[in-house]
GULOKOL-403102 format. One record per residue (C-alpha): residue number from 0; residue in three letters; chain; x, y, z. Coordinates in nm, 3 decimals. Each point is the difference from the previous one (the first is absolute). Layout:
! GULOKOL-403102
pos; code; unit; px; py; pz
NUM; ala; A; X; Y; Z .
...
! end
This chain:
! GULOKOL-403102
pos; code; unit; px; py; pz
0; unk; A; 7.554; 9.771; 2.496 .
1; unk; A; -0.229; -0.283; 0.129 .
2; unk; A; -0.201; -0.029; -0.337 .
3; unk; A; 0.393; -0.054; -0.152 .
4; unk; A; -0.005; -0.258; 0.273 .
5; unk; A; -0.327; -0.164; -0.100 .
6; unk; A; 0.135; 0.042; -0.380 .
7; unk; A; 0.287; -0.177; 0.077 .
8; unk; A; -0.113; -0.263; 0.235 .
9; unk; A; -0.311; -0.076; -0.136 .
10; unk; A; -0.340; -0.118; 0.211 .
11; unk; A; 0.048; -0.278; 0.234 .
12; unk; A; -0.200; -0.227; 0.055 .
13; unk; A; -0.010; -0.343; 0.179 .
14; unk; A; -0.106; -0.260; -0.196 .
15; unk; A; -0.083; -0.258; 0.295 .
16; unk; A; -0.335; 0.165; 0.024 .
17; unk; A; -0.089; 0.095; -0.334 .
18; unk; A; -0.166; -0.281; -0.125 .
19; unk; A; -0.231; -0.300; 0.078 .
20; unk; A; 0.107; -0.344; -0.103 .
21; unk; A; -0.218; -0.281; -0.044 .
22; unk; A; 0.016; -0.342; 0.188 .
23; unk; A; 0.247; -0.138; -0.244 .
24; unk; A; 0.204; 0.284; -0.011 .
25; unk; A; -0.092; 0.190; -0.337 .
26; unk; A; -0.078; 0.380; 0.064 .
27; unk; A; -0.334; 0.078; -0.069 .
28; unk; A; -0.119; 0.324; -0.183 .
29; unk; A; -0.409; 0.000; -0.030 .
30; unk; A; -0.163; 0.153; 0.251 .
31; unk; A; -0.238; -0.238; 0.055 .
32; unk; A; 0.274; -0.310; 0.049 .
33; unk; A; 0.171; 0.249; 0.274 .
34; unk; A; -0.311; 0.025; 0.182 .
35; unk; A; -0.126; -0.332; 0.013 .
36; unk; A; 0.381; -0.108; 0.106 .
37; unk; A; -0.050; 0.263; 0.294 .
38; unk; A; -0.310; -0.194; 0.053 .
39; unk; A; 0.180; -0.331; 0.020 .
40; unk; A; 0.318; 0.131; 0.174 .
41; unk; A; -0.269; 0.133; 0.282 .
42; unk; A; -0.179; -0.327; 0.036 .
43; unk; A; 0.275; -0.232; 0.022 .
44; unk; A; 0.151; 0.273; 0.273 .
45; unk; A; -0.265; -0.012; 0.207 .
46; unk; A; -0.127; -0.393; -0.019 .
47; unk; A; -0.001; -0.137; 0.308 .
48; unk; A; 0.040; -0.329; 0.034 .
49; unk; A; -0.041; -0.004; 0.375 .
50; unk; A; -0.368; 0.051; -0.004 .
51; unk; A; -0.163; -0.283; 0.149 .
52; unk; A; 0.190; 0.118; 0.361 .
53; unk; A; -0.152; 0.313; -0.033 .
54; unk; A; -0.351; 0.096; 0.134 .
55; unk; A; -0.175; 0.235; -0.230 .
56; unk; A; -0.244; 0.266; 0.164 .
57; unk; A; -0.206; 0.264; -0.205 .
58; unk; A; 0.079; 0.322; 0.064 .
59; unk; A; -0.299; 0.209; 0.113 .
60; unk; A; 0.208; 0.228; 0.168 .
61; unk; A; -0.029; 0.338; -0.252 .
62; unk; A; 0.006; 0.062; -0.354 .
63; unk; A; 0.163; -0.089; -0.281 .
64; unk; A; 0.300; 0.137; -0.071 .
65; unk; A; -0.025; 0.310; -0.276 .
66; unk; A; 0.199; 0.054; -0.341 .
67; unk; A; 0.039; 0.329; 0.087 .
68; unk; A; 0.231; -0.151; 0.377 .
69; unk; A; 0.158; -0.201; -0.238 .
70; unk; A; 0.168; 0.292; -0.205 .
71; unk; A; -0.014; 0.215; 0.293 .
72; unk; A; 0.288; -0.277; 0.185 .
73; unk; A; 0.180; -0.046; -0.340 .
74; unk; A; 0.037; 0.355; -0.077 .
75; unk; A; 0.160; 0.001; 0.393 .
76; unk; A; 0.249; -0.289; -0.085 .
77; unk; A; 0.330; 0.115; -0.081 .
78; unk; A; 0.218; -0.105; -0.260 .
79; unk; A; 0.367; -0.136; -0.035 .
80; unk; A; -0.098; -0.190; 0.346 .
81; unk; A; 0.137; -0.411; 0.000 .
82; unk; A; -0.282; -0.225; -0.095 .
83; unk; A; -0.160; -0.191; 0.301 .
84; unk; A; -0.022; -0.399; 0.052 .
85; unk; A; -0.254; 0.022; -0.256 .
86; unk; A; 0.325; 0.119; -0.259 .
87; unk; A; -0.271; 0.293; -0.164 .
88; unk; A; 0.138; 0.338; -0.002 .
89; unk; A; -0.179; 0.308; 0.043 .
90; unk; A; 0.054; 0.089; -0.366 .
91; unk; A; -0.144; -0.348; -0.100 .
92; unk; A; -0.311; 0.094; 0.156 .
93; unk; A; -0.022; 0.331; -0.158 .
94; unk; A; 0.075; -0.157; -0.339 .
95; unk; A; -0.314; -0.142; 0.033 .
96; unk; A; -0.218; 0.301; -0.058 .
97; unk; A; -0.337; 0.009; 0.059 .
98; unk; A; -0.049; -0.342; -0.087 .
99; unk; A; 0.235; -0.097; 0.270 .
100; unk; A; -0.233; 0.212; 0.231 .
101; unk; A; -0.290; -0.240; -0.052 .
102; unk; A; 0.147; -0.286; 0.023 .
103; unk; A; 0.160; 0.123; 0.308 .
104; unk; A; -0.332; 0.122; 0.128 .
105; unk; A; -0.137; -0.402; -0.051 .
106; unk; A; 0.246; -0.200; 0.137 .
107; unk; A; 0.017; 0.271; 0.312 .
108; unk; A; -0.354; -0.025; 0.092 .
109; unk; A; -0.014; -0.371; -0.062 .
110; unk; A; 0.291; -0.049; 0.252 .
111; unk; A; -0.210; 0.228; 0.217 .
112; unk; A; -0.307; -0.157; 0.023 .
113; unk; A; 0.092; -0.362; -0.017 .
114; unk; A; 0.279; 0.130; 0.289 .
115; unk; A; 0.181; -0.344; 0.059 .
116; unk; A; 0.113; -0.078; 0.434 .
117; unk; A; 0.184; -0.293; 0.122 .
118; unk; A; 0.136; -0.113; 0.299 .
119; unk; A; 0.311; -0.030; -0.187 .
120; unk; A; 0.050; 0.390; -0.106 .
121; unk; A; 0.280; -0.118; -0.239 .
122; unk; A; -0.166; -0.217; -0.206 .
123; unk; A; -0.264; 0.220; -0.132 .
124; unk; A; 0.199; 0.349; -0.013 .
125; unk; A; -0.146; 0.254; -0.315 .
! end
């Protein structure tokens, strides 16, 4: 009965997430032009304009953060969750693969050793 369903119905899918579209709009299908909008996307996310109130201290706290805690707290995310102020889903950052793990693994430890304090907490949140 439930492959007559599935017959009938077809596979649904929601096409909201299924692609990546380019700055202009167009919907881009080489690998390559996906990742390096990722890149983009990322970077323009996370610029901070607010950096000159912000004291920078290097971390010498611990070590870097590993790859392998990377996939070990993606693997632990949960999917079909509401994105975050940051508007990324948990399936966004699983459609990154394991190029999306080292990028991730970067721009983690670089926030972690050049941790950013203010007096004004607001200002320079990450």
């Amino acid at each position: 009965m439930h492959q007559n369903i599935r017959d009938i119905c077809g596979k649904k899918s929601n096409l909201s997430s299924g692609y990546t579209k380019s700055k202009s709009g167009t919907v881009l299908f080489e690998r390559e032009d996906i990742k390096k909008r990722w890149e983009e996307y990322i970077g323009e996310l996370y610029a901070d304009e607010k950096i000159e109130d912000c004291i920078i201290h290097k971390n010498l706290d611990g070590p870097p953060i590993l790859k392998a805690e990377i996939e070990n707290a993606m693997r632990r995310l949960r999917n079909g969750k509401s994105a975050g102020s940051n508007s990324i889903t948990t399936e966004m950052l699983g459609a990154l693969g394991e190029y999306g793990v080292e990028i991730l693994t970067k721009l983690i430890n670089k926030m972690y050793d050049n941790r950013k304090s203010s007096r004004h907490a607001k200002i320079c949140q990450i």
